[in-house]
C-alpha positions as CSV (number, residue, x, y, z in Angstrom):
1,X,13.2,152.6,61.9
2,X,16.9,152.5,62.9
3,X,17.4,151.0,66.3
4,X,21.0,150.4,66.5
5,X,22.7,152.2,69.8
6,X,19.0,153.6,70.5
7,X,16.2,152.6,72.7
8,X,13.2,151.2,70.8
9,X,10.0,153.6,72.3
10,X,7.0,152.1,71.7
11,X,3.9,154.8,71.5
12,X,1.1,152.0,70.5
13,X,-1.0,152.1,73.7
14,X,-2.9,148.7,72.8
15,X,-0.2,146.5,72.8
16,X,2.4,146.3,75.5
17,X,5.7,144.8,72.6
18,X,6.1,144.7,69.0
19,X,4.0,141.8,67.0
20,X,6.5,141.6,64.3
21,X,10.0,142.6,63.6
22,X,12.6,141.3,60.8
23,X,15.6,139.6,61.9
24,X,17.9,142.3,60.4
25,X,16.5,145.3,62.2
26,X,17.9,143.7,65.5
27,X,21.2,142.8,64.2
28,X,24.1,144.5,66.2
29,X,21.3,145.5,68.7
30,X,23.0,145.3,72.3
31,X,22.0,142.8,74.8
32,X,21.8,144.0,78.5
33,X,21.8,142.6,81.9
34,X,18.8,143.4,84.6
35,X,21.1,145.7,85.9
36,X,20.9,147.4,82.7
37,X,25.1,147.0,81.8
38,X,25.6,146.0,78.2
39,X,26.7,142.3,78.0
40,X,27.3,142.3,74.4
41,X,25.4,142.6,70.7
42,X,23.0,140.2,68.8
43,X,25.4,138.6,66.0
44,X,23.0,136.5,64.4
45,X,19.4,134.9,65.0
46,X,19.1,131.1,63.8
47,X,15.5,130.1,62.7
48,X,14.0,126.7,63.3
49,X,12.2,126.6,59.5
50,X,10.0,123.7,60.4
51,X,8.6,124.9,63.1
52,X,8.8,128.5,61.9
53,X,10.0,130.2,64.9
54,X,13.8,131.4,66.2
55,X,15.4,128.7,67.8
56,X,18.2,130.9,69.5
57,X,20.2,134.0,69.0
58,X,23.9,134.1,68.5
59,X,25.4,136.4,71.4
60,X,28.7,138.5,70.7
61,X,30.7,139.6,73.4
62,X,33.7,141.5,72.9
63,X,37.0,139.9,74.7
64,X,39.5,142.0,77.0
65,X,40.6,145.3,75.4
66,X,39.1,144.7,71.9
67,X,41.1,141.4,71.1
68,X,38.7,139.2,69.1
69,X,34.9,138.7,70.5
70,X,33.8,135.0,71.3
71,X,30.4,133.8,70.6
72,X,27.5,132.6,73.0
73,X,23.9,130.9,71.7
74,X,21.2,131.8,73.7
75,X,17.7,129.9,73.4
């Protein structure tokens, strides 16, 4: 399933979220506030391999009028 620029719609009744979901399907995905304004897009997610869980995700967010982006991680 694509989910880039789209809302994910979850029909499952059972389960409230999603129990598993490759990195690369969110990739590019946007990230928004609470009030629901777009903040920026999911640029890469770093996994802890030990401990077999994501550490953080990379956040990108686009500087003033398109010039460059700068990078955020985000536990």
């Amino acid at each position: 399933m694509e989910s880039h620029g789209e809302k994910i719609i979850h029909t499952a009744s059972f389960t409230p979220y999603r129990r598993v979901m490759s990195a690369s399907s969110m990739m590019k995905d946007d990230v928004c506030n609470h009030a629901d304004e777009e903040i920026g897009s999911i640029y890469e997610i770093m996994i802890d391999v030990p401990a077999g869980k994501i550490a953080y995700m990379v956040l990108s967010v686009e500087e003033f009028l398109g010039l460059g982006e700068r990078l955020f991680p985000v536990p």
